[in-house]
C-alpha positions as CSV (number, residue, x, y, z in Angstrom):
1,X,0.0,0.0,0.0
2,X,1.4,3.1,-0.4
3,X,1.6,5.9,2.2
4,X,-1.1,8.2,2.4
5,X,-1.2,12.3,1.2
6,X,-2.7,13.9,3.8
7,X,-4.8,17.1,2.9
8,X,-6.2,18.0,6.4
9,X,-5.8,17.2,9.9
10,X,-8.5,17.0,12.6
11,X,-8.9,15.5,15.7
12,X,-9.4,11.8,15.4
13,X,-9.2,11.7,12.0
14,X,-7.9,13.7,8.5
15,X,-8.5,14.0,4.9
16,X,-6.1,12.7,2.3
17,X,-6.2,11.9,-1.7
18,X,-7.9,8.9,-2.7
19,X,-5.0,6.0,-3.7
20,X,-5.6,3.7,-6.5
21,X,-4.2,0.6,-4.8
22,X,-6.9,1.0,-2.1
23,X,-9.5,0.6,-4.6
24,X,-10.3,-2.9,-2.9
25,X,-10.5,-1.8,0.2
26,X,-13.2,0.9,-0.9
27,X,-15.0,-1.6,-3.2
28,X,-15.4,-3.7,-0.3
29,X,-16.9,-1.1,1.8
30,X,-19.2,0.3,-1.1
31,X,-20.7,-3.4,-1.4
32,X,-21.1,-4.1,2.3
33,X,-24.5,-5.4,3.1
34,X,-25.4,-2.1,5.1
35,X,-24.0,0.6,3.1
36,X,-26.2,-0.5,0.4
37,X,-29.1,-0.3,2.7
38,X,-27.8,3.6,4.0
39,X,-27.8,4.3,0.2
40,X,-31.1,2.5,-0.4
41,X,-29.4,0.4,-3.0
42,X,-30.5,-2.9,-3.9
43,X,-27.2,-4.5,-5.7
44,X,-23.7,-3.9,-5.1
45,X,-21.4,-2.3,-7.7
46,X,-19.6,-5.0,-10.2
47,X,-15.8,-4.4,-9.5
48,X,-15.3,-3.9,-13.5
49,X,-17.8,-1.1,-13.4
50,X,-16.0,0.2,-9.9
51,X,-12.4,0.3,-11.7
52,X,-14.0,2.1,-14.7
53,X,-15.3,4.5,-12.5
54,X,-12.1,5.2,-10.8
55,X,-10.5,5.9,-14.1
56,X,-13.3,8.8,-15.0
57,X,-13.2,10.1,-11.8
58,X,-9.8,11.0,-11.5
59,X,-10.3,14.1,-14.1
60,X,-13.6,14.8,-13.2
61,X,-13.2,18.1,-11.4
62,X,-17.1,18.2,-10.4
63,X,-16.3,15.1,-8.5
64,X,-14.0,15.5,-5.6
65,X,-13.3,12.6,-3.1
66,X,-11.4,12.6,0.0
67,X,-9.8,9.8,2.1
68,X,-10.6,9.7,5.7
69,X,-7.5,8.7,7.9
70,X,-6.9,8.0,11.5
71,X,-4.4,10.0,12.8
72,X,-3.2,7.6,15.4
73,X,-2.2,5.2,12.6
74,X,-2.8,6.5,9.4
75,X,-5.3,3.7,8.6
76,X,-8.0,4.5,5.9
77,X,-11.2,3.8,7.6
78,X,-13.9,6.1,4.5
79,X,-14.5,8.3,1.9
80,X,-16.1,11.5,1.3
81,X,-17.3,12.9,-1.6
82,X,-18.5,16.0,-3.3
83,X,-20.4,15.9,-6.2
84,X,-19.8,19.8,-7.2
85,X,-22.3,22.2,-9.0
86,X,-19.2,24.2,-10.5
87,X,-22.1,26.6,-11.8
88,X,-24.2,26.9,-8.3
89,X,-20.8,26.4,-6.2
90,X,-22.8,23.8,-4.3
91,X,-22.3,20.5,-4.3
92,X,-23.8,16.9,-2.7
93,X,-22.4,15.5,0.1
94,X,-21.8,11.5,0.0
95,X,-19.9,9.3,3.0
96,X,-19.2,5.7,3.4
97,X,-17.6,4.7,6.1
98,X,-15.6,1.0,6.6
99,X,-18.2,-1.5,8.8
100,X,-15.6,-1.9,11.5
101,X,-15.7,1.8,11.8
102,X,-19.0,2.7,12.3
103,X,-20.5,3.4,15.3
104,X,-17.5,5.4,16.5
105,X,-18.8,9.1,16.3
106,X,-16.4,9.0,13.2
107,X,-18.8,9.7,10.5
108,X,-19.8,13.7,12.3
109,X,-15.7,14.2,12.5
110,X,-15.6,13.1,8.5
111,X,-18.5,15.2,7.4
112,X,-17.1,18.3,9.0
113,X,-13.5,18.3,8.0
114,X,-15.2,17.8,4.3
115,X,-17.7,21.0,4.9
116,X,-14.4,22.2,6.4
117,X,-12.7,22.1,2.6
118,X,-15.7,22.7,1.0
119,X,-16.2,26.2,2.6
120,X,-12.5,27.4,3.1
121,X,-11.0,26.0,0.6
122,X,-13.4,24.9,-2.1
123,X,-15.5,28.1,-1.7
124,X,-18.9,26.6,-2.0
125,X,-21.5,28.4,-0.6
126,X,-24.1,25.5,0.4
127,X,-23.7,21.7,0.8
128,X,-26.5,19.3,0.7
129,X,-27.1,15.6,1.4
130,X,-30.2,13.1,1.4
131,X,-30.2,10.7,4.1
132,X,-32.9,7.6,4.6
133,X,-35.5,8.7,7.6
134,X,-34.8,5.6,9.0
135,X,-31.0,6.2,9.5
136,X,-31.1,8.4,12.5
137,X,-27.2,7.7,13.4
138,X,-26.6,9.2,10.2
139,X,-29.4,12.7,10.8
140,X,-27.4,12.7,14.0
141,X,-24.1,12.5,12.7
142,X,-24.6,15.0,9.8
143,X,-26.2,17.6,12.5
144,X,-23.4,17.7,14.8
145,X,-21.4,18.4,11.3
146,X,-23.5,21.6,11.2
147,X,-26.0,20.3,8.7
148,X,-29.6,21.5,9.1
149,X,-32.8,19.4,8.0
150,X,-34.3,21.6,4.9
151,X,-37.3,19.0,3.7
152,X,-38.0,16.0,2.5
153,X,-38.5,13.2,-0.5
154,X,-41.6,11.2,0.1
155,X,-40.9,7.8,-0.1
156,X,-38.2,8.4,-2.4
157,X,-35.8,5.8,-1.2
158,X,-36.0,2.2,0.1
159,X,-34.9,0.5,3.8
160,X,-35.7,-2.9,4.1
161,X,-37.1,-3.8,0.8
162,X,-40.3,-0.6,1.8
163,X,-40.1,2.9,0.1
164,X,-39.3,5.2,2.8
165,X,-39.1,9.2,2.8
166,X,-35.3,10.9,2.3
167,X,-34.4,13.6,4.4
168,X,-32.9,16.5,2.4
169,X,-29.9,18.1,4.8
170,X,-27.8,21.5,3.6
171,X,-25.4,23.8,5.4
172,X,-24.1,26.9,4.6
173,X,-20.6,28.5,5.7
174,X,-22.6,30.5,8.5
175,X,-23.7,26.9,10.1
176,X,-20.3,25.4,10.4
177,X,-19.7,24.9,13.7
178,X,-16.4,25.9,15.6
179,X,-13.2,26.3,14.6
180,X,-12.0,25.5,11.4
181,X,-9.0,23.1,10.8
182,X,-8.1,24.9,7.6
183,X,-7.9,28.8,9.3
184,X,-5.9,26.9,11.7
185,X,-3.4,24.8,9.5
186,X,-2.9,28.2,7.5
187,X,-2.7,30.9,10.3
188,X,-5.6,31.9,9.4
């Protein structure tokens, strides 16, 4: 494996690049039995299709992804993503988190370094996300990021095999809450 290129520090964990020889790891943790049920997915991605995909991405400027790190130990444990309106200077906010690493308040620290960038360094003025009403970890996690609930898709998305409503979540620069890691890493 290679080392990783951190981007950002925070306090448990960081941000780094996205490395190609960790596209197994992240495969594996796309196709996990409940990410596809936080997505409301019904089938995992076919590895082919997930390879191809890393190829396109890598140009793709509207689609920026980030590596979530421990900082103990380096170890990649997610990804964040942020599908960019270049035009709106919003984008959507996507997170999927290793199984083994869930459950550890991680996913709030992960969502906020990414508003973090998105804000200070990626200058977007609103982020947004839709998370399945029945994932209240998740409406939890993305709140203490400084997301805000702004509506809802009725029955939009599926838990369980049963249509269930998607929570639409945004937050603006003005909601982010405390200090910023980026101000801080450049003395700012």
């Amino acid at each position: 494996m290679s080392d990783p290129h951190i981007l950002l520090n925070g306090d448990r964990l960081a941000l780094g690049m996205p490395r190609q020889d960790m596209l197994p790891e992240y495969h594996q943790w796309e196709s996990d039995t409940r990410t596809l049920l936080g997505y409301g997915a019904q089938f995992p991605q076919a590895w082919e299709s997930r390879v191809s995909g890393w190829e396109r991405q890598r140009g793709n400027q509207s689609l920026q992804q980030f590596e979530v790190l421990r900082t103990a130990d380096k170890e990649a444990i997610g990804l964040t993503t942020l599908h960019v309106n270049g035009v709106l200077h919003t984008a959507e906010f996507v997170i999927v988190l290793a199984p083994s690493e869930r459950g550890k308040g991680y996913a709030a620290e992960a969502a906020r370094l990414t508003l973090d960038w998105a804000f200070h360094i990626g200058a977007l003025r609103m982020v947004w996300l839709k998370v399945l009403e029945p994932n209240q970890a998740g409406v939890s996690a993305y709140e203490k990021a400084g997301f805000r609930q702004s509506g809802r898709l009725r029955q939009s998305g599926y838990w369980l095999g049963r249509p269930v409503d998607e929570i639409l979540m945004d937050a603006l620069p003005n909601d982010f809450p405390g200090p910023s890691a980026v101000t801080a890493a450049v003395g700012g």
